[in-house]
Every structure is written in structure tokens, then in C-alpha cells.
C-alpha positions in Angstrom: 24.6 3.9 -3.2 22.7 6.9 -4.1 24.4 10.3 -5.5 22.7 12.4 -3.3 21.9 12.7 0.5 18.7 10.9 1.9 15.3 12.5 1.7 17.1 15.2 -0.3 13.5 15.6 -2.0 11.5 15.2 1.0 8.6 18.0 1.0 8.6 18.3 -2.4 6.5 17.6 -5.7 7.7 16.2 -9.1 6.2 16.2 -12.3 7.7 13.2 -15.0 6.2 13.2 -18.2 6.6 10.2 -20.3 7.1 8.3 -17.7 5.6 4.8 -18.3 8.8 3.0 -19.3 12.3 4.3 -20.3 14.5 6.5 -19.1 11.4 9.1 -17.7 10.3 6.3 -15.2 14.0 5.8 -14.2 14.5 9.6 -13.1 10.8 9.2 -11.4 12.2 5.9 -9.4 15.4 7.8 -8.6 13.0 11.3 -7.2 11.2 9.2 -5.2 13.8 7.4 -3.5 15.1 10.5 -3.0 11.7 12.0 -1.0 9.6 13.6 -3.5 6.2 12.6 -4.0 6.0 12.0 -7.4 3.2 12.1 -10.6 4.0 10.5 -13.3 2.3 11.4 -16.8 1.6 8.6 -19.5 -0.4 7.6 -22.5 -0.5 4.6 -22.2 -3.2 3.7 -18.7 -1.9 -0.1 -19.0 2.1 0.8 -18.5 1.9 3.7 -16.2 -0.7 1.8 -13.9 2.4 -0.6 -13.6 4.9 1.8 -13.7 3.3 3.5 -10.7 2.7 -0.2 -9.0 6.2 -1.0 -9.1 7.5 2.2 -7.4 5.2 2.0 -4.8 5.9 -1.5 -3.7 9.0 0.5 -2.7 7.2 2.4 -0.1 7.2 5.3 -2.0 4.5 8.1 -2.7 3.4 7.6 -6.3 0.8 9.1 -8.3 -0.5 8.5 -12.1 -2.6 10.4 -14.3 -2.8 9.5 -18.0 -2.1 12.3 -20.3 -0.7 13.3 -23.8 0.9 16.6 -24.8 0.8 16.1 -28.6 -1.6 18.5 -30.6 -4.5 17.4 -32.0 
């Protein structure tokens, strides 16, 4: 049972950073099940390329880019 009312998200774009494993791919699961289409942002091209696999088997709308947001 979800918190909040189906396709709650629907129309809508979100951005998860960090989102290969953990908690960040948890809250991107939970926006796409709610109707977002969803990116999720990773380091790491190996664990977000599954990441983003495993949500879409769902049926959902998934998208992966790999990036890092630490400074040089």
C-alpha cells in the first residue's frame, strides 16, 4: 500500500542523484511508482545501468546518466 494516491506524479520529471543503490534508488523506485518519469544520477555506469533495469522491469519510465558532483 502506497502513502500517496496513484499517478500522484504523473506528468512530472524527477531528478535523484546518488541513486545507484541505497536509500536515493529507494525514493527513485517509490517516484516512479508514483508517475514521475524519473533520471537517476550515478558514478558508478555498472550499478546505475542495473539500478535503472530493475525499475523498469516494473513498467516504469526510467532514465540513467552517469555523473559526479564532487570538485575536481
Amino acid at each position: 500500500m502506497s502513502t500517496f494516491r496513484d499517478n500522484l506524479l504523473a506528468g512530472k520529471t524527477a531528478f535523484v542523484a546518488g541513486a545507484s543503490s541505497g536509500i536515493n534508488l529507494q525514493i527513485a523506485t517509490r517516484l516512479a511508482q508514483a508517475g514521475a518519469a524519473v533520471t537517476i544520477l550515478s558514478r558508478s555506469p555498472d550499478k546505475i545501468e542495473a539500478a535503472a533495469a530493475g525499475i523498469r522491469e516494473k513498467g516504469r519510465q526510467m532514465h540513467r546518466h552517469r555523473a559526479g558532483c564532487a570538485r575536481p
